[in-house]
Short mmCIF file of the C-alpha atoms (twelve columns), coordinates in Angstrom:
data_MODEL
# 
_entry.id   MODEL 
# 
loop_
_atom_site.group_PDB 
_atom_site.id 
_atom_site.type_symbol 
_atom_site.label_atom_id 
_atom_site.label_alt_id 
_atom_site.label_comp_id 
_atom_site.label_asym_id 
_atom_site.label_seq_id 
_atom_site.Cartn_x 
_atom_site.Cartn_y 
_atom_site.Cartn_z 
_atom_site.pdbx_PDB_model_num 
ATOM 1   C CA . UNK A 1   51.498 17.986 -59.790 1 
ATOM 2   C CA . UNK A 2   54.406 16.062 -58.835 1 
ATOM 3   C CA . UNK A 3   54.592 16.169 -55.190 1 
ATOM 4   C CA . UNK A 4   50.064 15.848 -55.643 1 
ATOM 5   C CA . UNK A 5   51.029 12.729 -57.861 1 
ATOM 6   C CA . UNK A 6   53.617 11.215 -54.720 1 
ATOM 7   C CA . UNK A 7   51.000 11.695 -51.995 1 
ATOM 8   C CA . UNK A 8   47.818 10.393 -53.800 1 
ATOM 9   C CA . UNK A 9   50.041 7.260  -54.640 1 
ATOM 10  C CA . UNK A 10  50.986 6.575  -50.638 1 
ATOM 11  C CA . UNK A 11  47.435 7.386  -49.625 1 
ATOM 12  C CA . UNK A 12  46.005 4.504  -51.668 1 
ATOM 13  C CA . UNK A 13  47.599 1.964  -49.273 1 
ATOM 14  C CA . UNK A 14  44.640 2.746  -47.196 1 
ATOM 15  C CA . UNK A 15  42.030 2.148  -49.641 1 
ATOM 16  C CA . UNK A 16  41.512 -1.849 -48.843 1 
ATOM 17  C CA . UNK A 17  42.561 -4.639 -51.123 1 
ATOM 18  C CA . UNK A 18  38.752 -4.432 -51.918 1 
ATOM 19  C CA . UNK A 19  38.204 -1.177 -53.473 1 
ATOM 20  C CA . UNK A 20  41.957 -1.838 -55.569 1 
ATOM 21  C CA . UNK A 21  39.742 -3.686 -58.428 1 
ATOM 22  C CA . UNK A 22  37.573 -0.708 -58.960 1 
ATOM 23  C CA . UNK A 23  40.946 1.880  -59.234 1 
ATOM 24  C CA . UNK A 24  40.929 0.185  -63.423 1 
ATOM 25  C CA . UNK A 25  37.133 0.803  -63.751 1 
ATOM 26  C CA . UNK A 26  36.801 4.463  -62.656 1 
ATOM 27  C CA . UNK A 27  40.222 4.953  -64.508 1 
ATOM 28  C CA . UNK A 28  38.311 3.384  -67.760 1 
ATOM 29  C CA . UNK A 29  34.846 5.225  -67.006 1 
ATOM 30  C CA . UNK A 30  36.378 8.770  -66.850 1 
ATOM 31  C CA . UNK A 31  38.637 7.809  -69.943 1 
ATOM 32  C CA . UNK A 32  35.532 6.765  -72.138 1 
ATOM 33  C CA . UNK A 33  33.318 9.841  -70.868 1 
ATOM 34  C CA . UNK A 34  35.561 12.264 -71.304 1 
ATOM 35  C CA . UNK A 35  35.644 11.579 -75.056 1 
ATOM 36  C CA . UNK A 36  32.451 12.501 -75.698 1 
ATOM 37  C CA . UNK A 37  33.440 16.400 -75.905 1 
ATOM 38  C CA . UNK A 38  32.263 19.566 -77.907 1 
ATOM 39  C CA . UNK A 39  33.800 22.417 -78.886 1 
ATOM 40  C CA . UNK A 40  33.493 25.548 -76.982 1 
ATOM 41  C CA . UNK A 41  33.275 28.820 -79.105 1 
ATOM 42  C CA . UNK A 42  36.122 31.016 -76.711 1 
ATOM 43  C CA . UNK A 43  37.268 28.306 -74.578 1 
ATOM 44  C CA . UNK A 44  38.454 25.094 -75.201 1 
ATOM 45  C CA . UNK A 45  36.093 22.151 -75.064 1 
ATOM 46  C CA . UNK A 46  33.218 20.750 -72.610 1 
ATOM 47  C CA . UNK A 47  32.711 17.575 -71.545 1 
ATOM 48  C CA . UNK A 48  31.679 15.575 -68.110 1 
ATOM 49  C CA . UNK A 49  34.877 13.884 -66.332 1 
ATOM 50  C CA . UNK A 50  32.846 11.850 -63.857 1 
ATOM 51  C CA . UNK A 51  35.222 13.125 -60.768 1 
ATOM 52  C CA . UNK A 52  32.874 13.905 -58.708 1 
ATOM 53  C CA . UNK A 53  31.465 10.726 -58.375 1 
ATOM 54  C CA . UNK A 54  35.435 8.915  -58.527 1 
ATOM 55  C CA . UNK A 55  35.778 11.259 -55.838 1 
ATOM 56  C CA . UNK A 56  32.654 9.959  -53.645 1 
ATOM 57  C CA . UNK A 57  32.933 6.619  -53.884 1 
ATOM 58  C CA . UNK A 58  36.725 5.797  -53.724 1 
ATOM 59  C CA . UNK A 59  37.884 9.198  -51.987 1 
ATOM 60  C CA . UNK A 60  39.586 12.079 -54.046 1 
ATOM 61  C CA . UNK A 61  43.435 11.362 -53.675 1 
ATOM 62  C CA . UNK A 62  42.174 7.891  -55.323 1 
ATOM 63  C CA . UNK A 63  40.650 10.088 -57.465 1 
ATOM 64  C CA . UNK A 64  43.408 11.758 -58.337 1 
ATOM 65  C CA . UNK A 65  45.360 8.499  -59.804 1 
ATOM 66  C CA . UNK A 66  42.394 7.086  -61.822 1 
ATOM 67  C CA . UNK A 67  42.193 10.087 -63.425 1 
ATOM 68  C CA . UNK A 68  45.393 11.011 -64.325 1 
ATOM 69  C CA . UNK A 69  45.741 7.959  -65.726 1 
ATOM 70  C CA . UNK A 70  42.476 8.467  -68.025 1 
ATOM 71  C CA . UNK A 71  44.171 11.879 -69.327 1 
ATOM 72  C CA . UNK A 72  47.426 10.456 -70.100 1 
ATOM 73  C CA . UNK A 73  45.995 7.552  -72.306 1 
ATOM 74  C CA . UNK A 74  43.853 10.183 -73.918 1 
ATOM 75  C CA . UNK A 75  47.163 12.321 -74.320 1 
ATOM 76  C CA . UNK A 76  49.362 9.573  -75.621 1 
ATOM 77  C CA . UNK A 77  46.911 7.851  -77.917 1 
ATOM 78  C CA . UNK A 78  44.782 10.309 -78.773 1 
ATOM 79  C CA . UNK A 79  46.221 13.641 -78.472 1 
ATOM 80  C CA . UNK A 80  43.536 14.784 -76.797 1 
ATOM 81  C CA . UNK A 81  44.457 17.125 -74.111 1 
ATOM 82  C CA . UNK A 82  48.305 17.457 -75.157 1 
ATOM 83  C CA . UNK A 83  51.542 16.207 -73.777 1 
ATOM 84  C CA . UNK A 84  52.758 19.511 -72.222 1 
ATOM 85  C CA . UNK A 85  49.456 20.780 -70.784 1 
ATOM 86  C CA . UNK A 86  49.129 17.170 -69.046 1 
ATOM 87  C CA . UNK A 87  50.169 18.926 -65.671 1 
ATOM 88  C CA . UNK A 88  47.742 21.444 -66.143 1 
ATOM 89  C CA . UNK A 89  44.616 19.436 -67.143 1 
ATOM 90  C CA . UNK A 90  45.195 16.869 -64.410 1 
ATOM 91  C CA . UNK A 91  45.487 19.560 -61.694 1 
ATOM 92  C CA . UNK A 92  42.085 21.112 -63.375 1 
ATOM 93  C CA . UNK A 93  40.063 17.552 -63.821 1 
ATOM 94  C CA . UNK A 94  42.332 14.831 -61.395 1 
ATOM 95  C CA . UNK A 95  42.742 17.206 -58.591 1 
ATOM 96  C CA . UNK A 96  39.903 20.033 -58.584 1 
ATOM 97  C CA . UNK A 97  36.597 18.076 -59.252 1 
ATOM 98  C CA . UNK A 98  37.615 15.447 -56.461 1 
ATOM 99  C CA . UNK A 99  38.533 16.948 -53.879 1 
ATOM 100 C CA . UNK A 100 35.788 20.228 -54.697 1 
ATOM 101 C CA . UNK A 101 33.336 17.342 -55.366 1 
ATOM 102 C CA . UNK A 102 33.725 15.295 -52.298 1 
ATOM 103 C CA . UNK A 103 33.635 18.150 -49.922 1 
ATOM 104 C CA . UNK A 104 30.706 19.568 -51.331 1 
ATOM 105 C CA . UNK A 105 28.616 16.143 -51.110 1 
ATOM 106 C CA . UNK A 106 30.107 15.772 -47.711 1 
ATOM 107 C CA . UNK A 107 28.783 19.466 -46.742 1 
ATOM 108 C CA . UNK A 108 25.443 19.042 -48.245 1 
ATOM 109 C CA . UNK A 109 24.836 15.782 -46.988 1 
ATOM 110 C CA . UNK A 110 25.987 16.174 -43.833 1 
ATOM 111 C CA . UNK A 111 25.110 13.474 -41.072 1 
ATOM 112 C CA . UNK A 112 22.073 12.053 -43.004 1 
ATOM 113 C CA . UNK A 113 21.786 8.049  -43.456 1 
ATOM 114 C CA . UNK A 114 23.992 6.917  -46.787 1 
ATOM 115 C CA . UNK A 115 20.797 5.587  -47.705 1 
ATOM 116 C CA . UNK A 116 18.788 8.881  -47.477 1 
ATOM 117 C CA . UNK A 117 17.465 10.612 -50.738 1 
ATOM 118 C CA . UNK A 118 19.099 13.812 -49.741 1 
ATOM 119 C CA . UNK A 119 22.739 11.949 -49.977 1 
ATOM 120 C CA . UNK A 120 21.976 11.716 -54.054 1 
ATOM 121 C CA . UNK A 121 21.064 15.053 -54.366 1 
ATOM 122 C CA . UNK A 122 24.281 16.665 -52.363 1 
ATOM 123 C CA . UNK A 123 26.180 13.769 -54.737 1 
ATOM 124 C CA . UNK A 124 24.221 15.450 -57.953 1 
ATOM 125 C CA . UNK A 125 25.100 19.249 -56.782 1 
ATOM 126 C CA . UNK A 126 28.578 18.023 -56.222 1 
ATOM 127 C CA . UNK A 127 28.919 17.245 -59.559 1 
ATOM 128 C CA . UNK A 128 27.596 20.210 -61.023 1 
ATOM 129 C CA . UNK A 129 29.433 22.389 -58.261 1 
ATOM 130 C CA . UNK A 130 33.027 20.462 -59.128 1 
ATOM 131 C CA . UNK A 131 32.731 20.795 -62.584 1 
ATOM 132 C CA . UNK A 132 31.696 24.293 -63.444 1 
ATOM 133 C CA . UNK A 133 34.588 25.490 -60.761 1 
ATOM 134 C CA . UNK A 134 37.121 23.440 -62.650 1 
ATOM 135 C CA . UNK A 135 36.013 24.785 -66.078 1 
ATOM 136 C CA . UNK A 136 35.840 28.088 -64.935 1 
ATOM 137 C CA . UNK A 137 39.267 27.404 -63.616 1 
ATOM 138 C CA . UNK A 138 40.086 26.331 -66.901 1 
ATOM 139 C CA . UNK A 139 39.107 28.996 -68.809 1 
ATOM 140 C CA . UNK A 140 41.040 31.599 -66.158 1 
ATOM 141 C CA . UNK A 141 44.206 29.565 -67.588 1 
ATOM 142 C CA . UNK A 142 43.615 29.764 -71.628 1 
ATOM 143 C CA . UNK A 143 43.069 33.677 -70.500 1 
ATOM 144 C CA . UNK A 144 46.414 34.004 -69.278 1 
ATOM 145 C CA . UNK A 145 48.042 32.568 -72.383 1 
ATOM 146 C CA . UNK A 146 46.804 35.916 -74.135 1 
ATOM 147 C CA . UNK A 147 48.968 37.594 -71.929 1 
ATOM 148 C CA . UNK A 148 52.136 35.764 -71.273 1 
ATOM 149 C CA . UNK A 149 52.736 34.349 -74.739 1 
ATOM 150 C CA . UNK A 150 52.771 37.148 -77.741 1 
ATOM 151 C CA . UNK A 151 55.242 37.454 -80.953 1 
ATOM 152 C CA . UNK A 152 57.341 40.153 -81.627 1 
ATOM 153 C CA . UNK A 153 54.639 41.857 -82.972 1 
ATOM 154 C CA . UNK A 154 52.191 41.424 -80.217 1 
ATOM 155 C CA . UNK A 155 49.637 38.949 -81.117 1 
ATOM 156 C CA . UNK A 156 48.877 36.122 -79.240 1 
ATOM 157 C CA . UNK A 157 50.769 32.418 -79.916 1 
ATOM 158 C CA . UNK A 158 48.658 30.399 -78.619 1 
ATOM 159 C CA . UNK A 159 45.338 31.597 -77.277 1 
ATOM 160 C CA . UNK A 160 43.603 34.084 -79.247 1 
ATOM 161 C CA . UNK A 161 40.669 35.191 -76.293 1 
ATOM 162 C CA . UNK A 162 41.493 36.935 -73.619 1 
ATOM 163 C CA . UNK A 163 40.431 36.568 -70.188 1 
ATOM 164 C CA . UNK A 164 36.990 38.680 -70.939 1 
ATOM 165 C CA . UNK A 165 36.281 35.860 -72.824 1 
ATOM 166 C CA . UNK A 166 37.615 32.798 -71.621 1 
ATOM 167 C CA . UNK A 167 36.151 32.744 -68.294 1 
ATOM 168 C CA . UNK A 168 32.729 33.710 -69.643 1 
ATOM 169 C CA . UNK A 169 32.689 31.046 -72.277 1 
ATOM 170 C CA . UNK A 170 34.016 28.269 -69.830 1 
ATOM 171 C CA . UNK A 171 31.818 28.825 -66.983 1 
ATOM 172 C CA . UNK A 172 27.998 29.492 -68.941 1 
ATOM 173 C CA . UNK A 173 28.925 26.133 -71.153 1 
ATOM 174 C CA . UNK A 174 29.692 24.156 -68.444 1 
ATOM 175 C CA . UNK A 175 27.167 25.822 -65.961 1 
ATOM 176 C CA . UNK A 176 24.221 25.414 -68.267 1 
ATOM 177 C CA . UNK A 177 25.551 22.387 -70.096 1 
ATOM 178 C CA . UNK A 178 27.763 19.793 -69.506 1 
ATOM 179 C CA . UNK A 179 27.616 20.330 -65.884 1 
ATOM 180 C CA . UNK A 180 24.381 19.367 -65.776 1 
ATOM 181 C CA . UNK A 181 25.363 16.265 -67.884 1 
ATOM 182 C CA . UNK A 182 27.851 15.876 -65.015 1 
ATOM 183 C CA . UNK A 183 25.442 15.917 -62.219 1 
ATOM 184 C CA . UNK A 184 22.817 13.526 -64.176 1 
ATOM 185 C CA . UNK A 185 25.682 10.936 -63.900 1 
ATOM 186 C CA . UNK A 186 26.784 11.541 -60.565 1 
ATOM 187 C CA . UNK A 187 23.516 11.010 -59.135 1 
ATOM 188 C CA . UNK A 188 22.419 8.133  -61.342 1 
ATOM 189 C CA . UNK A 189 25.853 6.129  -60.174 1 
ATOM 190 C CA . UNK A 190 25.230 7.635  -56.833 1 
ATOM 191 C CA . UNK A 191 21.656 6.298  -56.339 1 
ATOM 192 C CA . UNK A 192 22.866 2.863  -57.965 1 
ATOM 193 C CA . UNK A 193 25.452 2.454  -55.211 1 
ATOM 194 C CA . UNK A 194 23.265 3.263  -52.807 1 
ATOM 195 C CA . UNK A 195 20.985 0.479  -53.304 1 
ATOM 196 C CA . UNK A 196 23.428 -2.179 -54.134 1 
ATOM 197 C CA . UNK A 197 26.089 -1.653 -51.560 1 
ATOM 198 C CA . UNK A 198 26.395 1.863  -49.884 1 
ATOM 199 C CA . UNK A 199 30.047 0.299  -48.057 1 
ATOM 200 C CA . UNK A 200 31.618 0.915  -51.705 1 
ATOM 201 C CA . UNK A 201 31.383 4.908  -50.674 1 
ATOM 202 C CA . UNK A 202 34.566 6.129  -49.138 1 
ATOM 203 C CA . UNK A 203 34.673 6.348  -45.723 1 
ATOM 204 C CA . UNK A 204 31.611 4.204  -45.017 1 
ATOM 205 C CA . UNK A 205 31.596 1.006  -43.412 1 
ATOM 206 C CA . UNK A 206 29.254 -2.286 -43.966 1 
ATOM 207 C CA . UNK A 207 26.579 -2.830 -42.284 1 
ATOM 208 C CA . UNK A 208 27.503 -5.972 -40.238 1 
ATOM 209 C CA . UNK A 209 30.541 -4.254 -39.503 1 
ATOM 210 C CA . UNK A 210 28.509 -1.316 -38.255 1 
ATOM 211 C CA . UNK A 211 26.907 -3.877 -35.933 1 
ATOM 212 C CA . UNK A 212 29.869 -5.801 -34.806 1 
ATOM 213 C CA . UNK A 213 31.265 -2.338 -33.374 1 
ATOM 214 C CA . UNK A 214 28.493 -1.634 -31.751 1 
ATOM 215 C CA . UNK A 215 28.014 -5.139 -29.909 1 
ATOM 216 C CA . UNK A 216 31.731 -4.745 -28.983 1 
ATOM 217 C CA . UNK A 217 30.444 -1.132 -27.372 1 
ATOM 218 C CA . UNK A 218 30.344 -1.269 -23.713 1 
ATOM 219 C CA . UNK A 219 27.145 -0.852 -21.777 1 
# 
């Protein structure tokens, strides 16, 4: 994550002194959502992370940043998440759901208007697409523990499931759960944008900017 953690930080000199204000909120939105989590009988536990949306609106290696951020106050003050797997949760939830996210509204969407109905529902997929692949991500990980880290006697330190269960257990919970809860918040903030001030989405310009370029076209 380190080098990941270097890069996003240079590429947010190009987000605009006007986004920089809304780096604290999504930080503070994907900190309070993620608390609300459940316990996942064979996994770990599900919960929406609301990177999809990060993603969207401020770009994913912003994404990135807020994020991590979120985790490591929920590490440090909460001990939710854990000091040594912070690495690992923040390439799973800062890094995956982004950047998975963003290109999937981007794909679905395609060339459509940003105020056209079918932009909210590739920003609603890509929320339920980002998150499911992270958990199911996730759950390949806690697998692995079964096999790397055993006692003298065999049994398992840390993880008791293998991956036969893991990866089941992450990926239905999250596909037919929480990732739904995930794309119900994507598209709501989506939609919300959208009406208010679609230039907030990354990579879009204003509209009298939009106009200004082309008056400056030539004929």
């Amino acid at each position: 994550m380190i080098p990941i953690w270097i890069y996003a930080g240079k590429k947010l000199s190009t987000l605009g002194s006007r986004k920089v204000p809304f780096l604290a909120l999504a930080a503070a939105f994907a900190f309070v959502i993620m608390m609300f989590n459940l316990p996942v009988p064979g996994g770990s536990t599900g919960h929406a992370v609301g990177g999809a949306i990060i993603g969207i609106v401020l770009g994913p290696w912003a994404a990135v940043i807020t994020i991590s951020v979120a985790l490591a106050l929920q590490a440090l003050m909460f001990g939710d998440g854990g000091i040594t797997t912070y690495a690992t949760n923040c390439f799973n939830m800062a890094v995956l759901i982004p950047f998975i996210g963003y290109y999937a509204y981007n794909f679905i969407s395609g060339k459509t208007e940003i105020t056209s109905s079918r932009r909210v529902i590739a920003a609603a997929i890509a929320g339920w697409v980002s998150l499911t692949a992270a958990a199911t991500w996730a759950g390949f990980i806690l697998g692995l523990q079964f096999i790397l880290y055993k006692d003298a006697n065999g049994l398992p330190l840390y993880m008791p499931y293998p991956l036969s269960v893991t990866v089941p257990a992450m990926f239905l919970e999250h596909a037919f759960a929480f990732s739904f809860l995930e794309a119900l918040v994507t598209g709501l903030i989506f939609a919300y944008l959208q009406r208010t001030d679609p230039s907030l989405f990354y990579g879009e310009k204003s509209e009298s900017k939009k106009s200004k370029t082309k008056k400056a076209a030539p004929v």
